[in-house]
C-alpha positions in Angstrom: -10.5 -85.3 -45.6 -7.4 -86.6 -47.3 -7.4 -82.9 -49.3 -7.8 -81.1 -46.0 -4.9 -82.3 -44.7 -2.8 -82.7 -48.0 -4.1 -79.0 -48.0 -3.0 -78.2 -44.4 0.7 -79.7 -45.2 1.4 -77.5 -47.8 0.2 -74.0 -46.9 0.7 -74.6 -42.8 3.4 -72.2 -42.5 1.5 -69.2 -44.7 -1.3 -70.0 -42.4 0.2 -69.8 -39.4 1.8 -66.9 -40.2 -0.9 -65.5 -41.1 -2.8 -66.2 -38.0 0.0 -64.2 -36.4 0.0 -61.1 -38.3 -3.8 -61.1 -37.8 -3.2 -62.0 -34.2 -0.5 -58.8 -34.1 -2.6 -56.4 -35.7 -5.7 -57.6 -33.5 -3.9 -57.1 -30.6 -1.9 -53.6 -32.0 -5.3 -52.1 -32.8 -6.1 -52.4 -29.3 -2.9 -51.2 -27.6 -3.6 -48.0 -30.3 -7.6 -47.9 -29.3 -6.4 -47.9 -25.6 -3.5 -45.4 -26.4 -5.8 -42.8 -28.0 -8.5 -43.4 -25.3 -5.8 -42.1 -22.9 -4.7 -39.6 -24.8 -8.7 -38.1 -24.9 -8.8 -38.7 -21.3 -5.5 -36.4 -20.9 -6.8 -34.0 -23.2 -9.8 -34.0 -21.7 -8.2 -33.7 -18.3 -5.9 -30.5 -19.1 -9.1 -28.9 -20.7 -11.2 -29.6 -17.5 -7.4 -28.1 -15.8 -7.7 -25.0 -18.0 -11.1 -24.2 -17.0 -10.7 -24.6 -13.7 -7.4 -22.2 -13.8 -9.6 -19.9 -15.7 -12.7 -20.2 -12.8 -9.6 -19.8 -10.1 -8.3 -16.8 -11.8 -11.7 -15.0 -12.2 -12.9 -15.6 -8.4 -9.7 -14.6 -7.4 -9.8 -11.3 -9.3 -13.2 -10.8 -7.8 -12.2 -11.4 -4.5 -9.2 -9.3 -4.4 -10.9 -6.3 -6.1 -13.0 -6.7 -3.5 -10.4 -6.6 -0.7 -8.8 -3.3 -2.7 -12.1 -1.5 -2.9 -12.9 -2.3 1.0 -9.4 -0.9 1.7 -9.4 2.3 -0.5 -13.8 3.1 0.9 -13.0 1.7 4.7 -9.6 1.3 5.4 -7.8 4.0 4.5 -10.9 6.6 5.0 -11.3 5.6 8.3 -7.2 5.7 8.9 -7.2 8.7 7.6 -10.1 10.7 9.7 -8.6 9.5 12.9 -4.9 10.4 11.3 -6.1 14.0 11.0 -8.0 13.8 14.4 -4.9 13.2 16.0 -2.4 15.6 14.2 -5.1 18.4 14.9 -5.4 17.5 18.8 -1.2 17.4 19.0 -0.2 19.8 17.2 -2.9 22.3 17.7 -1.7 25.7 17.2 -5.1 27.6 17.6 -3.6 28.8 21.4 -0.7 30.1 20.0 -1.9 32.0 16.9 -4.8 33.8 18.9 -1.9 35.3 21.1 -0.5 36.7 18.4 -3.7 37.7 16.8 -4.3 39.7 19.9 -1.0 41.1 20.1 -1.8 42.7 16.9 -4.7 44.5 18.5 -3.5 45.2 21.3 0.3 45.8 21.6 0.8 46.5 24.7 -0.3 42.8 25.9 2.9 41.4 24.7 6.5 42.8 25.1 8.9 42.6 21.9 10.6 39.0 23.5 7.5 37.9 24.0 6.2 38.6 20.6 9.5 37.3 18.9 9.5 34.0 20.8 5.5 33.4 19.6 6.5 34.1 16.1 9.5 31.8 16.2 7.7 28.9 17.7 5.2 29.6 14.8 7.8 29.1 12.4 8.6 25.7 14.1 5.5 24.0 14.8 3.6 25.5 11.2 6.3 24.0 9.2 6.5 20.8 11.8 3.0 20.6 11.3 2.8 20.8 7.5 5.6 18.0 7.4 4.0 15.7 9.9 0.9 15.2 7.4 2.6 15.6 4.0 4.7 12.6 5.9 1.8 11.0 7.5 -0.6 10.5 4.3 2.5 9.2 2.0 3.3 6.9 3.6 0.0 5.5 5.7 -1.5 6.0 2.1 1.7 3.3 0.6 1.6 1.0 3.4 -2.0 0.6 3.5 -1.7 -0.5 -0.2 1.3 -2.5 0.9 -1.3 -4.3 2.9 -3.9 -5.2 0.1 -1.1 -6.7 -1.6 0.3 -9.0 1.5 -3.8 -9.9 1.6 -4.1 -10.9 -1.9 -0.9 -13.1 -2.0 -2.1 -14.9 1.2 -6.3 -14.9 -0.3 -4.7 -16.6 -4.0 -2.9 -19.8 -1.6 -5.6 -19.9 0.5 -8.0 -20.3 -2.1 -5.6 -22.5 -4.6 -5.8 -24.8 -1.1 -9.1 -24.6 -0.5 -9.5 -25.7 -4.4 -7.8 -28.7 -4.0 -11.1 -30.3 -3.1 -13.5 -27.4 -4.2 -13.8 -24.9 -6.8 -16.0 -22.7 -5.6 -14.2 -20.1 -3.1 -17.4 -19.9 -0.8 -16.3 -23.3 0.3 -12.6 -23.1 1.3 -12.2 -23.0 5.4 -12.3 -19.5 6.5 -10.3 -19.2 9.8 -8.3 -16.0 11.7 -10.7 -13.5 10.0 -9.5 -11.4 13.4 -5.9 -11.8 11.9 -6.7 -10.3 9.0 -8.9 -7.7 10.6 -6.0 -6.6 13.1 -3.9 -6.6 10.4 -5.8 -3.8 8.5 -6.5 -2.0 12.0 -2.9 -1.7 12.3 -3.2 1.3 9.9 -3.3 3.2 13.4 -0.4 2.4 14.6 0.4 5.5 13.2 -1.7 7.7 14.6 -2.2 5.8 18.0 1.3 5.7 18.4 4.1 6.4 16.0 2.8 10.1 16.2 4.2 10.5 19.1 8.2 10.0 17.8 7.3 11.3 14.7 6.5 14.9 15.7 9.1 15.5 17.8 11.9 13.9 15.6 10.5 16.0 12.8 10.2 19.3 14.7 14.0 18.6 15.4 14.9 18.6 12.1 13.0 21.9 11.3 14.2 23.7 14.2 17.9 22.9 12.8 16.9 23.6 9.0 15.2 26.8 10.1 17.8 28.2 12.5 18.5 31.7 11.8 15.8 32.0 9.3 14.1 35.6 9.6 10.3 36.7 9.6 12.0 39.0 6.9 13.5 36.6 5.0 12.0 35.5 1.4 10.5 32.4 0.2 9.8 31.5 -3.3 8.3 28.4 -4.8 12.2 27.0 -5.3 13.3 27.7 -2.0 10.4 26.9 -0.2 10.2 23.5 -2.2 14.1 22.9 -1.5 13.7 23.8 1.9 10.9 21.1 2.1 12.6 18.8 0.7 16.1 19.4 3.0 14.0 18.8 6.1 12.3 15.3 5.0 15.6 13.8 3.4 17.4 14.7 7.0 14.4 13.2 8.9 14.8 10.4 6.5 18.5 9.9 7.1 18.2 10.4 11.1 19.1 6.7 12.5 19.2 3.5 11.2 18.3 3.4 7.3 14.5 1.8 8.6 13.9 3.3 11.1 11.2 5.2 10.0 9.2 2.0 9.7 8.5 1.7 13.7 6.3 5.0 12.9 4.6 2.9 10.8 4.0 0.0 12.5 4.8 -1.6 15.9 8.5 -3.3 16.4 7.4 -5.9 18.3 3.9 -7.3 16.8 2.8 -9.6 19.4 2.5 -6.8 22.0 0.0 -5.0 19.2 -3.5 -4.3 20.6 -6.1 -3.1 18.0 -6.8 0.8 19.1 -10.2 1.8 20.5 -10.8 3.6 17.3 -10.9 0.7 14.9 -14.4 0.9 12.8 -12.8 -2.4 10.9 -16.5 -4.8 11.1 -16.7 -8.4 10.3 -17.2 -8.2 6.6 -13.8 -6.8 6.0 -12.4 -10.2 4.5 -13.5 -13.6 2.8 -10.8 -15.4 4.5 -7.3 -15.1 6.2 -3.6 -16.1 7.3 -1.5 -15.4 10.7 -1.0 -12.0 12.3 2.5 -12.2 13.2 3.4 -13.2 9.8 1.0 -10.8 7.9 3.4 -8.0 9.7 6.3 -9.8 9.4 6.0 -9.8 5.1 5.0 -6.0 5.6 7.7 -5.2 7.1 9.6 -6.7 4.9 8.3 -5.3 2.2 8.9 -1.4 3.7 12.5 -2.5 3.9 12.8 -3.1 0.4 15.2 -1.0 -1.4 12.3 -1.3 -4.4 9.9 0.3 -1.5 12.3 2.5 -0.7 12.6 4.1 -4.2 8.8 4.4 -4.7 8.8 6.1 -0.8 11.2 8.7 -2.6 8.8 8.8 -5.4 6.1 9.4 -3.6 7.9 12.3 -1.0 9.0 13.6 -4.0 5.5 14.1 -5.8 4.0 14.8 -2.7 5.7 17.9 -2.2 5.6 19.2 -6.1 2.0 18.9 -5.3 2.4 20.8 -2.3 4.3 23.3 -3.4 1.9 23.8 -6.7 -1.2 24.3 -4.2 0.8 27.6 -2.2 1.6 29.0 -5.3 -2.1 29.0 -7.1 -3.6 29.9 -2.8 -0.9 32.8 -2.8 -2.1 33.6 -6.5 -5.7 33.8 -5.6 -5.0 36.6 -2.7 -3.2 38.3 -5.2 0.4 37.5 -4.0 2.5 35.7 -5.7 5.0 32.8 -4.5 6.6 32.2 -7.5 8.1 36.1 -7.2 9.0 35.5 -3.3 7.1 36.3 0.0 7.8 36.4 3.5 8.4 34.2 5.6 5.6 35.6 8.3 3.3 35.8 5.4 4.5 32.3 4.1 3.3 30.8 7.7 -0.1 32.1 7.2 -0.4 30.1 3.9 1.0 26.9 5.4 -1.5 27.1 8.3 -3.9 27.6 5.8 -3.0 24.3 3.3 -2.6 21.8 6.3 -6.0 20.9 6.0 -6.2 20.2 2.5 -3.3 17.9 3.2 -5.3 15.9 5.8 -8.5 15.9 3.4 -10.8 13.6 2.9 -9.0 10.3 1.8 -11.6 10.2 -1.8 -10.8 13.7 -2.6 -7.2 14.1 -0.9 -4.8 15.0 -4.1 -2.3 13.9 -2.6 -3.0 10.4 -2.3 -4.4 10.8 -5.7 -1.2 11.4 -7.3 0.7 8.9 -5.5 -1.7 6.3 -6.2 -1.5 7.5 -10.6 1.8 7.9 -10.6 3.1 5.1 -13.3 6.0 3.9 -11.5 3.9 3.5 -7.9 1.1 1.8 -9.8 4.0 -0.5 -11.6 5.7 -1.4 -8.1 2.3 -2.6 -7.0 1.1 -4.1 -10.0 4.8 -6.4 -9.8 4.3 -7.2 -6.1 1.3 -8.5 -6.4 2.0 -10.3 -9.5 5.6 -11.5 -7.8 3.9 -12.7 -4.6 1.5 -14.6 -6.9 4.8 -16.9 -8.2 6.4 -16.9 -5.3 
C-alpha cells in the first residue's frame, strides 16, 4: 500500500497527463467520427439532390416534348385549317375571275372600262391575297411556337413547386388548365379577328406599290421578289413599330373570348399558370428586338421560298420567270400558288423552313433555355 502511494507521488503528474491526452484523443476521435458522419450525410444528401435534378430534368423534358408535339399535330393544324378557311371566304376572288373568264368568250359582255377595271382589281386583291398568307403563316406559325415556349417556362416552375414535396410530376396541383387552353386557342385571334385589319392595311400597301404598274409590264424572279419584299417592309413600317402584334393577338386580353372554332379538348396540357399573364409574356416576347430580327428572318425566307416555287410552276408550263413574264400572266401563277401557301400545316414548306432555319431554331432553343434561369 505504502508502494502504491510512494508510486502515485512520483509519477502523479505523467499520469495525469496522461489521463488527459487519452481523455483528448477519446474525446477528438469522436468529434472526427461525428464530423465524417456528417460529411456522409451531406454527401449522401447532394447525391440524393443530383438524382432528383436528374428525375426533374427528365420529366420535364418529357413533358414539354409533349406540349411541343401537341402544338406542332393540334395546335397549329387546327390554326392553320381555320386560317385558310377564313382567307378563302374573305378574299374570295372566284366572282371576279369568272367575269373575266367570260369576257374572254364572249367580248361583247364587257366594255374596255369594264374589262380594265376587273383586271386592275385583279392585280390588287391576287397580290393582296398572296401577301395576306405568306404574312399570315410566318408569323401564326412563330407565335404559336412563341407559345410552347411561354408553356414550358411556366410547366418547369410549376413542377420545380410541385417537387418541393413530390417528385413525381403526376402529383403536383393542376389548376387553370382553361388558362392554358385559351391561351393556345388564341392562335385565332388571327383569323377570328386580326384578318379583318390585316387585309385591308395590306391591300393599301399594294395598291400604292402597284400604282401604275401595266398588264404589259414584265416581272422576273428579281423584280417580282423585290417587289414582294417592298410591299411587306412598308406594311411592316405602317404605324407604331408593334403594331402588327394586335393582328396577332388581342390588345386588351381580358375582353378575349375563345372563338367558336376552337377544337383545343381537355388533354391539351398536364398543368397551368394565369391567362392574363400567359399573354402578357407573349407579348412581350413579339416586342423583342431578338423577335423582331428572327420575324425578318423568317419574311425573308418565306418569300425566297416563294419566289423559288413561281419560278419551277412557270418552268413546268414551259415559261420561264427567271427570263421575265407578264404581269397578266404573272397573276395567273399567283392565284395558282396561294394555296400551296395555306397548305397543310405537316406538309406546308413554308413553315418547314422557318421552323429549320438555324438561327429561328437558335432563338427558340435560347428562350426556352433563358426562361428556364430566369
Amino acid at each position: 500500500m505504502l508502494s502504491l502511494r510512494n508510486f502515485w507521488r512520483r509519477h502523479k503528474r505523467k499520469i495525469l497527463i496522461t489521463a488527459g491526452v487519452l481523455g483528448s484523443g477519446y474525446f477528438l476521435c469522436k468529434l472526427y467520427n461525428a464530423h465524417q458522419q456528417k460529411l456522409a450525410d451531406l454527401e449522401r444528401e447532394l447525391a440524393r439532390q443530383r438524382a432528383n435534378d436528374e428525375i426533374i430534368k427528365a420529366q420535364l423534358q418529357g413533358h414539354f416534348e409533349n406540349v411541343q408535339l401537341i402544338a406542332d399535330t393540334t395546335s397549329l393544324p387546327h390554326a392553320m385549317q381555320y386560317l385558310r378557311a377564313r382567307i378563302e371566304e374573305v378574299l374570295d376572288l372566284s366572282q371576279l375571275t369568272e367575269r373575266l373568264q367570260k369576257g374572254k368568250g364572249q367580248p361583247t359582255t364587257l366594255t374596255p372600262s369594264e374589262k380594265f377595271e376587273l383586271w386592275d382589281r385583279l392585280k390588287i386583291l391576287s397580290f393582296t391575297q398572296m401577301l395576306v398568307s405568306l404574312w399570315a403563316v410566318t408569323m401564326l406559325s412563330l407565335y404559336i411556337k412563341v407559345q410552347v415556349n411561354i408553356l414550358g417556362r411556366h410547366l418547369y416552375i410549376d413542377t420545380a413547386r410541385g417537387l418541393e414535396s413530390s417528385l413525381l410530376l403526376e402529383n403536383v396541383d393542376i389548376a387553370d388548365r382553361d388558362d392554358q387552353q385559351k391561351f393556345l386557342a388564341s392562335a385565332d385571334f388571327l383569323a377570328n379577328n386580326g384578318l379583318l385589319a390585316l387585309i385591308p392595311n395590306i391591300q393599301a400597301v399594294v395598291t400604292e406599290v402597284l400604282e401604275g404598274k401595266k398588264l404589259t409590264d414584265l416581272f422576273n424572279t428579281t423584280s417580282l421578289h423585290e417587289t414582294v419584299m417592298h410591299i411587306l417592309n412598308k406594311f411592316m413600317s405602317v404605324g407604331s413599330p408593334h403594331q402588327w402584334i394586335d393582328y396577332l393577338m388581342p390588345e386588351d386580353c381580358g375582353h378575349y373570348k375563345r372563338g367558336p372554332s376552337s377544337s383545343i379538348d381537355d388533354t391539351i396540357l398536364p398543368d397551368s399558370t394565369s391567362f392574363d399573364q400567359l399573354m402578357v409574356e407573349a407579348r412581350a416576347v413579339l416586342s423583342s428586338a431578338e423577335f423582331g430580327k428572327i420575324m425578318g428572318i423568317s419574311l425573308k425566307v418565306a418569300v425566297d421560298a416563294l419566289v423559288q416555287d413561281m419560278e419551277a410552276q412557270s418552268q413546268s408550263t414551259g415559261a420561264s420567270l427567271t427570263s421575265g413574264m407578264p404581269l397578266a400572266k404573272l397573276l395567273s401563277r399567283i392565284l395558282q400558288i396561294v394555296p400551296s401557301l395555306l397548305g397543310e400545316a405537316s406538309q406546308n414548306q413554308i413553315i418547314q423552313i422557318i421552323r429549320n432555319e438555324p438561327e429561328v431554331e437558335l432563338f427558340f432553343t435560347l428562350l426556352y433555355a433563358n426562361n428556364l434561369v430566369d
